[in-house]
C-alpha positions as CSV (number, residue, x, y, z in Angstrom):
1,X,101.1,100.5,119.0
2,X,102.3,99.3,115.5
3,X,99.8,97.3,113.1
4,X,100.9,94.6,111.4
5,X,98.4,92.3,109.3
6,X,98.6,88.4,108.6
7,X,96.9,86.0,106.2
8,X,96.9,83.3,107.2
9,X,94.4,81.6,105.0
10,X,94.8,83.7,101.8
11,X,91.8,84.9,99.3
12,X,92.2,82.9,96.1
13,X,92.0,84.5,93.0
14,X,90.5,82.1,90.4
15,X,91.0,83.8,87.0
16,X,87.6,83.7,85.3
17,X,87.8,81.2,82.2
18,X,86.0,84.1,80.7
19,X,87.3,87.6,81.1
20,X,84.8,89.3,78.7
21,X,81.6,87.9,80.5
22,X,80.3,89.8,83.7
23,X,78.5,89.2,86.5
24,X,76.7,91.9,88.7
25,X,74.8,91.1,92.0
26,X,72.5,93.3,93.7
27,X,73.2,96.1,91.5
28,X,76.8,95.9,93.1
29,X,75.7,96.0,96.3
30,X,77.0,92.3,97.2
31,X,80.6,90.9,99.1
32,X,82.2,89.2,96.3
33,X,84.6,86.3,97.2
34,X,86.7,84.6,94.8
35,X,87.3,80.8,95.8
36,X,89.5,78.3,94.6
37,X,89.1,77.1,91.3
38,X,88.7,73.7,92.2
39,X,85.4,75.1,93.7
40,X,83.6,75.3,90.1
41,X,82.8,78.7,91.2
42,X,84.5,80.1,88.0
43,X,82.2,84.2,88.7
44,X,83.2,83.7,92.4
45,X,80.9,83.5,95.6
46,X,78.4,86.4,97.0
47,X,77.3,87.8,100.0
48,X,73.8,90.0,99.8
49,X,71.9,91.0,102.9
50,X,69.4,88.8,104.1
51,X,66.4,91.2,104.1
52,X,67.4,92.4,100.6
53,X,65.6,90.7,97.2
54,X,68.2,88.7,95.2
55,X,68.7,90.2,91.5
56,X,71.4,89.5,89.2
57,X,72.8,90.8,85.7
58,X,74.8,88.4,83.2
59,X,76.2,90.3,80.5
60,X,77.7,87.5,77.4
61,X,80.7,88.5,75.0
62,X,78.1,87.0,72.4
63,X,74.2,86.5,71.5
64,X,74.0,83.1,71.8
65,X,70.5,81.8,74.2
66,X,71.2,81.2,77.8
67,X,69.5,79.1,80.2
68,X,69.8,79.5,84.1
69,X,70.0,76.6,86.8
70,X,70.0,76.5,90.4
71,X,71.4,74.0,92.8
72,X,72.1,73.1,96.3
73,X,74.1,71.9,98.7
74,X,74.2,68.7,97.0
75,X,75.3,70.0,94.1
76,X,75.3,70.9,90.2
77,X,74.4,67.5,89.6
78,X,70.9,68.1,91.2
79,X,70.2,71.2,89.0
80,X,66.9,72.7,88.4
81,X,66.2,75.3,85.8
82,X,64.8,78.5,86.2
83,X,62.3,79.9,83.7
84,X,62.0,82.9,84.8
85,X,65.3,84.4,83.7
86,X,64.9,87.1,80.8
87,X,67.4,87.4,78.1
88,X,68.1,90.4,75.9
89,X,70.7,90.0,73.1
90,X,74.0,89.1,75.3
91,X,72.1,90.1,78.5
92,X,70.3,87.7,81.1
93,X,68.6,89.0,83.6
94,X,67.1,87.9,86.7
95,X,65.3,89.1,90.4
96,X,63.5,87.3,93.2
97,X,65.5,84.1,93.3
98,X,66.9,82.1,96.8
99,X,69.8,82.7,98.8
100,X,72.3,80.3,99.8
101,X,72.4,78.4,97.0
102,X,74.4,78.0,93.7
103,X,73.5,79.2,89.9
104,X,74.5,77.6,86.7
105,X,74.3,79.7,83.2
106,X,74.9,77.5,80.6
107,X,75.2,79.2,77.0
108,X,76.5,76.7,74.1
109,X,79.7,74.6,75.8
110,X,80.4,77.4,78.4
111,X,79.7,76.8,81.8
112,X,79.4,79.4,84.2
113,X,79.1,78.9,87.9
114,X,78.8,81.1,91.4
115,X,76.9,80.8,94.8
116,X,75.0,83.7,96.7
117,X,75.1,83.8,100.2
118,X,72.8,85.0,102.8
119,X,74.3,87.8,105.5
120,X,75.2,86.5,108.7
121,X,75.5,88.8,111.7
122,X,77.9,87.9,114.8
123,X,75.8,87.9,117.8
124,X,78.6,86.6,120.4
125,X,81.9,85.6,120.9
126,X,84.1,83.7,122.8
127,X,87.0,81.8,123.2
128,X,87.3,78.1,123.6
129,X,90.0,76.4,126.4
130,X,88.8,73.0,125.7
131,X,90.5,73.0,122.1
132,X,92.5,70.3,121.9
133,X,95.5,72.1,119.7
134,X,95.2,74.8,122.1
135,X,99.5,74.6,122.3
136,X,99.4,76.1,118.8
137,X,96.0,78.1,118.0
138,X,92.7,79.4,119.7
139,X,89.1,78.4,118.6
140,X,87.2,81.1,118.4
141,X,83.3,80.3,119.1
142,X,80.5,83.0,117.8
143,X,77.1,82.7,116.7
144,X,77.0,83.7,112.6
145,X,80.9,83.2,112.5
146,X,80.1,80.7,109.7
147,X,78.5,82.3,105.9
148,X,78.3,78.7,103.9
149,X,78.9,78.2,100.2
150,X,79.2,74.7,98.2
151,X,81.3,73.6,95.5
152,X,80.0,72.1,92.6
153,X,80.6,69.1,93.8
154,X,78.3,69.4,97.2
155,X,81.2,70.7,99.4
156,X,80.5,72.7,102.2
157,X,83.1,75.4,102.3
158,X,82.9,79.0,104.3
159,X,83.9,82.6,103.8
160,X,87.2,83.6,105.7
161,X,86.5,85.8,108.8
162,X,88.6,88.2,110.1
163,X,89.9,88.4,114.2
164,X,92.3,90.7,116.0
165,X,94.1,90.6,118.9
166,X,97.8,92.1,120.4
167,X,100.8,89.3,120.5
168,X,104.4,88.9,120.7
169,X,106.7,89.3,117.2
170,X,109.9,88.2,116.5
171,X,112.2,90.5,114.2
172,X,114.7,87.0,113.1
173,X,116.8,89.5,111.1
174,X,117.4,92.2,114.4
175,X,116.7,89.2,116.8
176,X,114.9,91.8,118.6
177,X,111.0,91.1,120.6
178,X,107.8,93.2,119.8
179,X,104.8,92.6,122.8
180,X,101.4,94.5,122.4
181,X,101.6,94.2,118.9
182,X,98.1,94.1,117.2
183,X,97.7,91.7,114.4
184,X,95.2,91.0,111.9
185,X,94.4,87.2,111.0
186,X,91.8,85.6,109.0
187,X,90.6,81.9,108.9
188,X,87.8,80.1,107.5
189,X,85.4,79.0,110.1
190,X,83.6,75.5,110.4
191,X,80.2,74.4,109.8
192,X,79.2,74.6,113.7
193,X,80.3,79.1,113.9
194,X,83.7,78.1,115.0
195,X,87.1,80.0,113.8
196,X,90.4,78.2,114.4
197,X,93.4,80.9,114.0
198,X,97.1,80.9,115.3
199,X,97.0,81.7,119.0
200,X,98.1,85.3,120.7
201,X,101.1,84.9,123.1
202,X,99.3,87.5,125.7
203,X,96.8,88.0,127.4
204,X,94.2,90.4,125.0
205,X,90.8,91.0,123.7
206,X,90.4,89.0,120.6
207,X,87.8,91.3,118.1
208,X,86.4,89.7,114.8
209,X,86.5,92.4,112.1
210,X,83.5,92.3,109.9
211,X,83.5,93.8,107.2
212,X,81.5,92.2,104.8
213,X,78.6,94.8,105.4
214,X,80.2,97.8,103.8
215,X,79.8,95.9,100.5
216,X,76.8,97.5,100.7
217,X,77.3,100.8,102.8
218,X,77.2,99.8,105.8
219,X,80.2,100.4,108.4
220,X,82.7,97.8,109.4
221,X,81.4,95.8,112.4
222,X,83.6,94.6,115.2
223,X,82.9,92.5,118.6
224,X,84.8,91.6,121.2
225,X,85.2,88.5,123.3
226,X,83.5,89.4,127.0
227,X,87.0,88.5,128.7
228,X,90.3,89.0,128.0
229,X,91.7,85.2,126.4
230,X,94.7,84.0,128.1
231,X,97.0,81.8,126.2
232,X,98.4,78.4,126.6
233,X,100.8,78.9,123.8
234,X,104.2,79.4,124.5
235,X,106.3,81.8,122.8
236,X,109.7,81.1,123.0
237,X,113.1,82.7,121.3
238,X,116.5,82.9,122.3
239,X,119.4,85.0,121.7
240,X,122.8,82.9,121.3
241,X,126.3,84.9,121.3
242,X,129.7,83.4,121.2
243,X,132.5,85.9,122.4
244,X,134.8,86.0,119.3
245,X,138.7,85.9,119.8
246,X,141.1,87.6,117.5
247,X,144.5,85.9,118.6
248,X,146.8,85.7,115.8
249,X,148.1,82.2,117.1
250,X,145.4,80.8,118.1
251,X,143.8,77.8,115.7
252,X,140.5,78.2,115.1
253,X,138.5,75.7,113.2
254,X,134.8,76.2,111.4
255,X,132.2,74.0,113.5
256,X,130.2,71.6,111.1
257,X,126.7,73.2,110.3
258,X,124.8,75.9,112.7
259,X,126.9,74.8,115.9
260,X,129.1,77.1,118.0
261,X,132.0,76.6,119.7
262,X,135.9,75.9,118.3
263,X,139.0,76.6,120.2
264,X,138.2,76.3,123.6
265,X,137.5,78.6,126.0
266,X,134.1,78.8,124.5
267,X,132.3,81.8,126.0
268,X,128.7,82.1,125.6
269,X,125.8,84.5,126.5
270,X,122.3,82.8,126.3
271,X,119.6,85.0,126.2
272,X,115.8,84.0,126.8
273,X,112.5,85.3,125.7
274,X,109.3,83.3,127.1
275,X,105.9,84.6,127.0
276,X,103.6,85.2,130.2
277,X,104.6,83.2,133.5
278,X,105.8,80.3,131.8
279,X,108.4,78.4,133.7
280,X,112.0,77.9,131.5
281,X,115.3,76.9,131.9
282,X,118.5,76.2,130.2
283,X,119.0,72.7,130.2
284,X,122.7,71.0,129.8
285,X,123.3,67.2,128.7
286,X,125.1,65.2,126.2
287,X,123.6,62.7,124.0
288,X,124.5,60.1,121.2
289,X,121.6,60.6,119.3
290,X,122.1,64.2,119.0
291,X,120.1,67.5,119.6
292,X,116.7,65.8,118.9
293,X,117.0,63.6,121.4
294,X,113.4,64.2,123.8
295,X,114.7,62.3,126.8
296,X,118.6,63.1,127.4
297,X,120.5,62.6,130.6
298,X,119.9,66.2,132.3
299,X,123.5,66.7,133.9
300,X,123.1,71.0,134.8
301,X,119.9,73.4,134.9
302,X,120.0,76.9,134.4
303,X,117.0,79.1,135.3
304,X,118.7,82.8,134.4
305,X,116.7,84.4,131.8
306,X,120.7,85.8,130.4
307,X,122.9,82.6,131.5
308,X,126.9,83.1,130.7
309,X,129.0,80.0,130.4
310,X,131.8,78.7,129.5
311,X,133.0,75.5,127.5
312,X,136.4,74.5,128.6
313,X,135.7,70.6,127.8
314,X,136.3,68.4,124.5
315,X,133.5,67.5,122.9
316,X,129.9,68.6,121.5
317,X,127.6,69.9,124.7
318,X,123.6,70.2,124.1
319,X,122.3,73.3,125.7
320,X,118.0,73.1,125.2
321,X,115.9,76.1,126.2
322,X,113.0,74.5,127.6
323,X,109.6,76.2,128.6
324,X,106.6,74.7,130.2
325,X,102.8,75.6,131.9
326,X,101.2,72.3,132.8
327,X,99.2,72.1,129.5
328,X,102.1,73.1,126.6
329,X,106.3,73.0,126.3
330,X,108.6,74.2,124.2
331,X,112.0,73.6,123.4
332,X,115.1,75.5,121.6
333,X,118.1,73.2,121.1
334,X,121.5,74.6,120.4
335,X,125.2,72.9,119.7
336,X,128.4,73.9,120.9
337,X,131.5,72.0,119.8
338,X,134.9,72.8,121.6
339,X,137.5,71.0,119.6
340,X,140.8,69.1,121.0
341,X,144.0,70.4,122.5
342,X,147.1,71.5,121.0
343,X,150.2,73.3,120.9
344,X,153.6,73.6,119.2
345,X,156.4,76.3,120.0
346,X,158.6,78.2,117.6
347,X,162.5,78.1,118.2
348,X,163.9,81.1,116.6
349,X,162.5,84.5,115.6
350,X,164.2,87.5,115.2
351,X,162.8,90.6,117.3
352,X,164.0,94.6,116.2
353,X,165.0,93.5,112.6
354,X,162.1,94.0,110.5
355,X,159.2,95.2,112.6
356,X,156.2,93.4,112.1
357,X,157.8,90.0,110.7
358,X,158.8,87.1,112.9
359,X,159.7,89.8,115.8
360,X,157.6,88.0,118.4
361,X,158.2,84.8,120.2
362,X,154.7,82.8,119.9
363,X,153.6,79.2,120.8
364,X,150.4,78.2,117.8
365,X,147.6,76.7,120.2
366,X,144.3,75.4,120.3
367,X,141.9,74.7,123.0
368,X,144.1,75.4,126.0
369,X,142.4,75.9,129.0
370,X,145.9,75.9,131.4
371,X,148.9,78.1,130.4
372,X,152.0,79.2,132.1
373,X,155.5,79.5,130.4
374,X,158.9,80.5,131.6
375,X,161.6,82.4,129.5
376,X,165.6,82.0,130.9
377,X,168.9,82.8,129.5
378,X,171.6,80.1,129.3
379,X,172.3,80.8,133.3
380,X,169.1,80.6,134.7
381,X,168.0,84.0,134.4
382,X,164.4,84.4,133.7
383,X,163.9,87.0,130.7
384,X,159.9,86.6,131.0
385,X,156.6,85.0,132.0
386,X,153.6,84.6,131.2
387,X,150.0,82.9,131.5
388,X,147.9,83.6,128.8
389,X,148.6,81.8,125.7
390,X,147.6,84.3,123.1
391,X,150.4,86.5,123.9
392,X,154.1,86.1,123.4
393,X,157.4,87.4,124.5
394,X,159.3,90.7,122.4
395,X,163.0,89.4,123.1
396,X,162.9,91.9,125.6
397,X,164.3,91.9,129.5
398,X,164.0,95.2,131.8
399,X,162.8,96.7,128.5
400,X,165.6,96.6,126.3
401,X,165.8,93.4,123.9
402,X,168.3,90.9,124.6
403,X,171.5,89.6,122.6
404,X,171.1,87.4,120.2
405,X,171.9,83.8,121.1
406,X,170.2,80.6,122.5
407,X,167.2,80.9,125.0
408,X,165.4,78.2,127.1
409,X,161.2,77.8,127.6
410,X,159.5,75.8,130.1
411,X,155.7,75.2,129.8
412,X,152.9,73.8,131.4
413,X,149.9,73.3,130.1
414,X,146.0,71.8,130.3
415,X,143.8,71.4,126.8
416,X,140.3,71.2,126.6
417,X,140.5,67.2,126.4
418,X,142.5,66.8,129.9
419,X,145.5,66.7,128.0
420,X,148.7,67.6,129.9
421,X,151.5,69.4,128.3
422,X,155.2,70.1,130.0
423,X,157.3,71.2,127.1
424,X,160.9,72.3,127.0
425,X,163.0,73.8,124.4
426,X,165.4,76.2,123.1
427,X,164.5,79.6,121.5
428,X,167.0,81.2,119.0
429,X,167.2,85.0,118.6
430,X,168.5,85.7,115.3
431,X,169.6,89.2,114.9
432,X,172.6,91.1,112.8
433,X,173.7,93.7,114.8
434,X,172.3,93.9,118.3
435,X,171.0,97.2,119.5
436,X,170.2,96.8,124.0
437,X,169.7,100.2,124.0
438,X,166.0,99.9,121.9
């Protein structure tokens, strides 16, 4: 099983306003966090065990005399000093002071700011089906998910907690599926112990990862929810291939932004990939208002997880990859555009003179969905046949290429658009010195 890790809520780093002051809590032994810098919190945000005495050491770039503050979850403007600090030259010093609250040391016009933490162990967890986004994400519930700090400002924010679990990935660049692929993601919980992450699309264990204790030599802890969490999300990818043609007289003609289709007959292979026992289908209709349309005139369903079709009709067709489970849907949308008919035959070429140029008799086409054509001599004598367009006739009859002279065609043809074509004309083979024996 590969590992692949997320962030999904990334850790912040606030650049201290200044680099040559230091900050060490505990003796070291503290989970340092660096929040935004909109927090205030310019020498981060700790976490130190709850049983452990709280003891800090400030060390200045200069002499100048410091005075320590405290403050809560109201904030720095309800600051109260602290007396008991201890300053020596450009080092302040102090032990024995709360938790889970903030700490001001103001020395001349610099301000610096940082919160302290108490230790929260998770006791439980487990996940929550009455979330209301649960389409998109799982709440996670735990008792001691949630380690508080406050800006200077009084707002409550929390330290990001870490949660695995096994999902589906998509390679977009292979357009190839992984499943049973665990992933790492971390979120910041809310106030009540609750952690809202992007949702698994399989059934699995979800695990939050602490490791917050090894900050001070403890190992990482880990616990799992009781059951296995089954998702409502719906994972849903598709795999869309258009079988190319390489007909040198066939007209083809680019398709306006990420459609398919062109000359018809368009062939396509749709490919699904749904997550779980979600229901799907492939879903057919054509609309005015365009791919985005959420309630379009349904005119074929497709339930094949691979569906091949093909376009023979004018005009732009909307095939949508829908998925469903009673709670959450999904949907896919893709364009195909077949383009109109046409056709136009040569009369002369000029087959065994140069080979390679103008030595094959060819009609230039697009979108025909209907082909026959008949080759005859000036008495009635039919020189060839044939029903598929893309090919053409080598002046040839019984194998050895005709005299030169005038040549009749008869065709019948059907275009994408319900166009009908009978054409009749004359063909001249143009040739120096005729060679039947070739």
């Amino acid at each position: 099983m590969r590992k692949i890790i997320f962030t999904i809520i990334g850790i912040l780093f606030a650049i201290p306003a200044f680099s040559q002051s230091a900050l060490v809590v505990n003796n070291g032994n503290s989970y340092k966090y660096e929040p935004k810098s909109s927090t205030g919190l310019n020498m981060g945000c700790y976490v130190v065990p709850k049983d452990i005495p709280l003891a800090f050491v400030f060390t200045s770039d200069r002499d100048e005399p410091m005075n320590l503050y405290s403050f809560g979850t109201m904030g720095d403007t309800y600051k109260n000093k602290i007396a008991t600090a201890q300053q020596q030259g450009r080092v302040l010093t102090f032990t024995g002071g709360d938790k889970d609250c903030g700490y001001i040391i103001e020395q001349g016009l610099d301000v610096y700011r940082f919160w302290v933490s108490a230790y929260k162990q998770v006791s439980s967890l487990e996940c929550d089906y009455t979330y209301t986004n649960i389409c998109d994400n799982v709440r996670i519930i735990g008792e001691g998910l949630t380690i508080a700090y406050y800006t200077k400002d009084g707002v409550p924010r929390t330290i990001p907690r870490k949660v695995k679990f096994n999902t589906w990935l998509w390679n977009e660049e292979e357009e190839s599926l992984e499943t049973s692929v665990e992933v790492e993601i971390a979120g910041e919980p809310s106030l009540d112990d609750k952690l809202v992450v992007e949702s698994p699309y399989e059934t699995t264990f979800i695990t939050l990862i602490d490791d917050i204790p090894t900050a001070w030599g403890n190992p990482i802890k880990e616990i799992s929810t009781d059951e296995e969490y089954t998702p409502k999300s719906i994972f849903l990818e598709a795999v869309v291939t258009q079988t190319e043609r390489e007909a040198t007289n066939e007209i083809y003609e680019d398709v306006e932004g990420e459609a398919y289709g062109g000359s018809a007959p368009v062939e396509m292979e749709f490919e699904a990939f749904v997550n779980e026992d979600n229901y799907f289908c492939w879903q057919f209709f054509k609309s005015a208002i365009g791919p985005e349309d959420e309630s379009p005139v349904i005119y074929a369903t497709y339930l094949d997880q691979t569906l091949n079709y093909t376009f023979k009709d004018a005009g732009t067709t909307y095939v949508r990859l829908h998925a469903e489970n009673g709670v959450c849907s999904k949907d896919i949308t893709y364009t195909i555009v077949v383009n109109d008919s046409f056709i136009d035959a040569p009369n002369a070429f000029s087959p065994g003179v140069s080979p390679g140029v103008n030595d094959e008799w060819k009609v230039a086409y697009k979108s025909i969905v209907e082909f026959k054509c008949a080759i005859f001599d000036r008495w009635g004598v039919k020189m060839f046949d044939f029903n598929d367009p893309s090919i053409g006739w080598d002046g040839k009859y019984k194998g050895k290429y005709v005299p030169s002279g005038v040549y009749f065609y008869v065709i019948q043809a059907k275009g994408s658009d319900n166009k009908d074509y009978k054409l009749k004309g004359h063909i001249n083979i143009l040739r120096g010195k005729d060679t039947y024996e070739e």
